[in-house]
C-alpha positions as CSV (number, residue, x, y, z in Angstrom):
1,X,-18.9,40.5,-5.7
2,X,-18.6,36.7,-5.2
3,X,-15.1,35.3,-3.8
4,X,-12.5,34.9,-6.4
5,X,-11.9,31.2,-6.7
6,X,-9.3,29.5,-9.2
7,X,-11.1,26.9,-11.1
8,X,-9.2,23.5,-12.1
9,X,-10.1,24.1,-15.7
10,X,-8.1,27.5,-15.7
11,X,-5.1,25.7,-14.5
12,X,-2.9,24.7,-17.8
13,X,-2.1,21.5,-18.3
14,X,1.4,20.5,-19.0
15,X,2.9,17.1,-20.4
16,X,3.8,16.1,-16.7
17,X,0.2,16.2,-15.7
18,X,-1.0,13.6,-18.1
19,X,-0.5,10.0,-16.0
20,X,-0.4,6.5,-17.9
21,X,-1.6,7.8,-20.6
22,X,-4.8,10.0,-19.3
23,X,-4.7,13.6,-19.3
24,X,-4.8,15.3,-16.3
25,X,-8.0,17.1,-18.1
26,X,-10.0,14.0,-18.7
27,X,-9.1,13.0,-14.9
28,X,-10.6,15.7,-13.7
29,X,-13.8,15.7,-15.9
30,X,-14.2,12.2,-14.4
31,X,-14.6,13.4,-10.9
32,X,-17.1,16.2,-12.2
33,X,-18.9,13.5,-13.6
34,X,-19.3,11.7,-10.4
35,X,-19.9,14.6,-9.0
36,X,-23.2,15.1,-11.1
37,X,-23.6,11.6,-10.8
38,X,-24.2,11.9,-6.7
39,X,-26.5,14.6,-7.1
40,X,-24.0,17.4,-7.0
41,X,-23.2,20.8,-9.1
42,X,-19.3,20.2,-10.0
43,X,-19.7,24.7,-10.7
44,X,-20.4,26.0,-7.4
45,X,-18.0,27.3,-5.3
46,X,-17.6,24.5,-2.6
47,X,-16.8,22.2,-5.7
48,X,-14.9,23.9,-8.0
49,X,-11.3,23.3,-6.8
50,X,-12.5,19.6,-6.0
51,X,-12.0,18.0,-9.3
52,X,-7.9,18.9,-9.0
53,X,-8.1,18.0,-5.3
54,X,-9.0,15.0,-5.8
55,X,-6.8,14.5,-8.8
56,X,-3.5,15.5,-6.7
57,X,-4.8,12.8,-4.1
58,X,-5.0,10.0,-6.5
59,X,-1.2,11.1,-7.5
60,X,-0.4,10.1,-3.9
61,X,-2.5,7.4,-3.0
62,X,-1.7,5.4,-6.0
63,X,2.1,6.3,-6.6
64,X,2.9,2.9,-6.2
65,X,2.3,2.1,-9.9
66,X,5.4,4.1,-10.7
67,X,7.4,2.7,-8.4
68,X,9.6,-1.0,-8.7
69,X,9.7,-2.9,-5.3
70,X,12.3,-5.0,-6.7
71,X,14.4,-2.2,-7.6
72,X,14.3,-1.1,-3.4
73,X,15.9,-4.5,-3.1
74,X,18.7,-4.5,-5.1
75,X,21.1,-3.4,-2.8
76,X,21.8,-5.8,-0.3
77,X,24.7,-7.0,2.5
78,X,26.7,-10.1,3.6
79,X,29.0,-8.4,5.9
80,X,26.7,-9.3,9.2
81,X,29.1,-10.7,11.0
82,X,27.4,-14.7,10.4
83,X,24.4,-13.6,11.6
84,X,22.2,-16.2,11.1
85,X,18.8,-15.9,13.2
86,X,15.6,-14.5,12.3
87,X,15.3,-10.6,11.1
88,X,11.6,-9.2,11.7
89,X,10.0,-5.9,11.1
90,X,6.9,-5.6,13.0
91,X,4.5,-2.2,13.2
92,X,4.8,-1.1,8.9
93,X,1.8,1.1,9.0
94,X,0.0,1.4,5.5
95,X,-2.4,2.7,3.7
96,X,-4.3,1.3,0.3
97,X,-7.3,1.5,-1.5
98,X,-9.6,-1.7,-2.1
99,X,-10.0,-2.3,-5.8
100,X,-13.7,-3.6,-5.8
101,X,-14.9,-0.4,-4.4
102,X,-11.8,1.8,-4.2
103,X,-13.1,2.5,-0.3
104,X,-9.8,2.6,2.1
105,X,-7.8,-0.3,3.8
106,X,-6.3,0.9,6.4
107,X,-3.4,-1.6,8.7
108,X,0.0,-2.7,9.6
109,X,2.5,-5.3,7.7
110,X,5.1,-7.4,9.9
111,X,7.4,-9.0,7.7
112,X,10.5,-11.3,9.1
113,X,13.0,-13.4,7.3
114,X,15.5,-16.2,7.9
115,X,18.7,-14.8,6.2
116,X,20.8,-17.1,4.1
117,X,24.3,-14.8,3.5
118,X,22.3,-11.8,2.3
119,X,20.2,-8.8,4.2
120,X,18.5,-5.7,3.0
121,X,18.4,-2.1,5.0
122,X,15.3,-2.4,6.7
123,X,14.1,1.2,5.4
124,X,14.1,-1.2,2.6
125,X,11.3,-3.7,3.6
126,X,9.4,-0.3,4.4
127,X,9.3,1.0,0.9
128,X,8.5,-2.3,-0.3
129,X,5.4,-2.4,1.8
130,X,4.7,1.4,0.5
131,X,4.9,0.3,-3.6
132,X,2.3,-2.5,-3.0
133,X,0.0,-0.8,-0.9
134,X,-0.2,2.3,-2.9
135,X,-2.1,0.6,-5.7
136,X,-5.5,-1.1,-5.8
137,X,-5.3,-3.8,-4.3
138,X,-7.0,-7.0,-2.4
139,X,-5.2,-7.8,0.5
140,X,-4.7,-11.1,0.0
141,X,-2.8,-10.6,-3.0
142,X,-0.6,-7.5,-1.4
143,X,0.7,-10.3,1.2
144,X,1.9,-12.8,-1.1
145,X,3.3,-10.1,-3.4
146,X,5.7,-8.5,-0.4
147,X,7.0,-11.9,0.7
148,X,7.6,-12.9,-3.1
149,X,9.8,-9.5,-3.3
150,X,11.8,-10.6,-0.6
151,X,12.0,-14.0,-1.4
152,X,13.5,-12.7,-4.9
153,X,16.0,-10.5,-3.6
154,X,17.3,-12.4,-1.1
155,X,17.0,-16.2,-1.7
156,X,16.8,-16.4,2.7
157,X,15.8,-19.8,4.1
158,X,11.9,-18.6,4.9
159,X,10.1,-15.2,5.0
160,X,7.1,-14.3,6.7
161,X,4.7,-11.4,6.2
162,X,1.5,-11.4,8.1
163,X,-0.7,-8.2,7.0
164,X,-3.8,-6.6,9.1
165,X,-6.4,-4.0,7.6
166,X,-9.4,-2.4,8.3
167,X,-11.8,-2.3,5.1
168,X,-13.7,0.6,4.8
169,X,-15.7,-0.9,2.1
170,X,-17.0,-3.4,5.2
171,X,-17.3,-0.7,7.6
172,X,-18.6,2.5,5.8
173,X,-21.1,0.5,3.1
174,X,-22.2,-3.2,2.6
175,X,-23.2,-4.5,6.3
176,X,-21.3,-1.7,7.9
177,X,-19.5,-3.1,10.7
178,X,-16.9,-1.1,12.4
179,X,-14.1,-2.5,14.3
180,X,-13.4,-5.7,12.3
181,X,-10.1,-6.3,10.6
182,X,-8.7,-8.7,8.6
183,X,-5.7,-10.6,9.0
184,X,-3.7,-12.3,6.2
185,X,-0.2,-14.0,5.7
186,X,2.6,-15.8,3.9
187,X,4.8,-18.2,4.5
188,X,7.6,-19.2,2.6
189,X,10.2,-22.1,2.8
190,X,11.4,-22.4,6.5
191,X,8.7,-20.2,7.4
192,X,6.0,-22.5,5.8
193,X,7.3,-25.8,6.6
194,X,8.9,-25.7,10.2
195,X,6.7,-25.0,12.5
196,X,8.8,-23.8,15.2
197,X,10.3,-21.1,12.7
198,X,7.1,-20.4,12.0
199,X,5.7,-19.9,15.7
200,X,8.7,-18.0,16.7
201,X,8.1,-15.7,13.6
202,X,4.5,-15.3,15.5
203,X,5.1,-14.6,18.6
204,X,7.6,-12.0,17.7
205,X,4.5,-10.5,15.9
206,X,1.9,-10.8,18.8
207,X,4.4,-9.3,21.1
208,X,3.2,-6.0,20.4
209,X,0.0,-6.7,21.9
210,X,0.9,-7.3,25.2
């Protein structure tokens, strides 16, 4: 007797699997598609729990449409003492998908700000990073949308993000070469137009590397 497997098509569907307005069904027909579509047979037994694997996976890796960066902002504090100097959060690991051929970007955010009265948790500037990256996204666009988000909740004197990713859509198709990554950023008020703020906000950043 072959070994019992539970197919994703037995599994019932309930109103919490359907996801901006696709059913969790037609989600997972997709993938079987694709899966014929490479060559594949979506029924044999290697396969058959894939379509719901990959479905679960999609949940995570693109959570970030459900969630409200500026809403992680909203809380913020003025009791810091006057503190007045630079705050910078260097190392912010992330992980995002590219949206021309949904291949992984893999990299690290540093963000930094000059505040002006107001800071935010720093677990804070974290989750922002998370919201953005877990979407499709062009990196380019991800940079400028994390220093906008801070720029709006806080109103500080300058931010600074500087983003670094490895595009597997560069590395694992196209002209396939490994070990490249790209580096982005944004600079905003102080950050853009002094150019001592903006080399300190730097070298806080390259400090890592040595």
């Amino acid at each position: 007797m072959a070994p019992r497997s539970v197919s994703s098509t037995m599994r019932p569907e309930s109103d919490d699997d359907a996801r901006h307005g696709v059913s969790r069904a037609d989600a997972e027909s997709a993938v079987r598609t694709l899966l014929r579509w490479a060559g594949e047979d979506p029924t044999r037994e290697g396969l058959l729990d894939t379509p719901r694997r990959v479905a679960d996976a999609y949940g995570e890796w693109f959570s970030g449409y459900a969630l409200d960066p500026d809403a992680y902002m909203a809380r913020t504090f003025e009791e810091v003492a006057g503190y007045d100097e630079m705050i910078v959060l260097r190392d912010i690991e992330y992980e995002s998908h590219c949206e021309h051929h949904m291949a992984p970007i893999i990299g690290r955010v540093h963000v930094g700000y000059l505040p002006k009265g107001r800071v935010v948790g720093i677990s804070k500037l974290a989750r922002v990073v998370e919201a953005y990256a877990k979407r499709f996204q062009v990196q380019e666009k991800m940079t400028a949308q994390i220093a906008g988000c801070i720029q709006r909740a806080l109103a500080p004197l300058g931010v600074g993000v500087v983003v670094e990713g490895a595009h597997e859509c560069m590395t694992t198709r196209g002209v396939h070469k490994r070990g490249v990554s790209m580096v982005t950023s944004t600079m905003l008020g102080s950050f853009r137009d002094d150019a001592r703020t903006r080399a300190e906000f730097l070298r806080f950043v390259e400090g890592n590397r040595r």
